[in-house]
N, C-alpha and C positions, 0 to 999 in steps of 0.2 A: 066755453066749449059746447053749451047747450044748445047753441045759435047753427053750429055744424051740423051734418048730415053726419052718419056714422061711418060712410066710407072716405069721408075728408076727417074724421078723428085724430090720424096719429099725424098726418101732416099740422094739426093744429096746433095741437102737443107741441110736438117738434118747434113750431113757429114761438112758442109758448115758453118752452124751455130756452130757445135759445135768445130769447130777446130777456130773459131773467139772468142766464150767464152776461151776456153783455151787461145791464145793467150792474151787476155787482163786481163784475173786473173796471168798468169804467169808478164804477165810488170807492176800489180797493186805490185806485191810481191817483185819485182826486186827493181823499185822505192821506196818502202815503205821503203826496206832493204840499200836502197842509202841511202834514207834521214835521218833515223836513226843513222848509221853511221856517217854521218857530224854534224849531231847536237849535239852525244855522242862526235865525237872530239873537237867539238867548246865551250862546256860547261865543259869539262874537267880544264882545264886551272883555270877555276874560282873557284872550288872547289876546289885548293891547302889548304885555307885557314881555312878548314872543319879538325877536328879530325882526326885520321886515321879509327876508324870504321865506322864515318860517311861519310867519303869518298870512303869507300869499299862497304857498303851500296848502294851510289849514285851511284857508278859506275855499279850496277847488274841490275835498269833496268830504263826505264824514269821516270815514278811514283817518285820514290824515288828520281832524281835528282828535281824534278822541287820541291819537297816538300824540300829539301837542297836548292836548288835557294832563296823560301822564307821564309826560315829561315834567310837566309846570306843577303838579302832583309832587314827584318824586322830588325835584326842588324848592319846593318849600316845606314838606318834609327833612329833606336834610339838615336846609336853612336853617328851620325849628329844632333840630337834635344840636347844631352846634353852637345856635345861641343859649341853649340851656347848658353845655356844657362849660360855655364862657362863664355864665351867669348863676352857679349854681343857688 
């Protein structure tokens, strides 16, 4: 900013702020699109054991996987509750 004249200041500014906003909305979308990524491949695995259109389902977008997660959750909880009750 020292390099401007004082009647080009707030235009610098200006130039200054708004090239700091783009950079942090482009590295908020880069990261988001990381993290998504690893977590669509790390959750992959576990839904083998899903149908095949409920796997196709899970795999279109997170919503759908985490609502498959506690599905497959809730059933192998049960699973677990009535083979202890077979098995005491």
């Amino acid at each position: 900013m020292g390099a401007l004249p004082r009647e080009r200041a707030g235009a610098g500014s200006a130039l200054t702020n708004t090239a700091r906003q783009v950079a942090v909305a482009l590295s908020v979308a880069v990261l988001g699109s990381v993290l998504s990524q690893a977590y669509r491949s790390s959750l992959g695995p576990s839904l083998t054991s899903l149908p095949a259109s409920a796997r196709d389902a899970a795999g279109k977008d997170v919503a759908a996987k985490q609502a498959a997660r506690g599905a497959l959750e809730d059933g192998c909880k049960k699973a677990s509750e009535a083979m202890k009750s077979l098995c005491p």
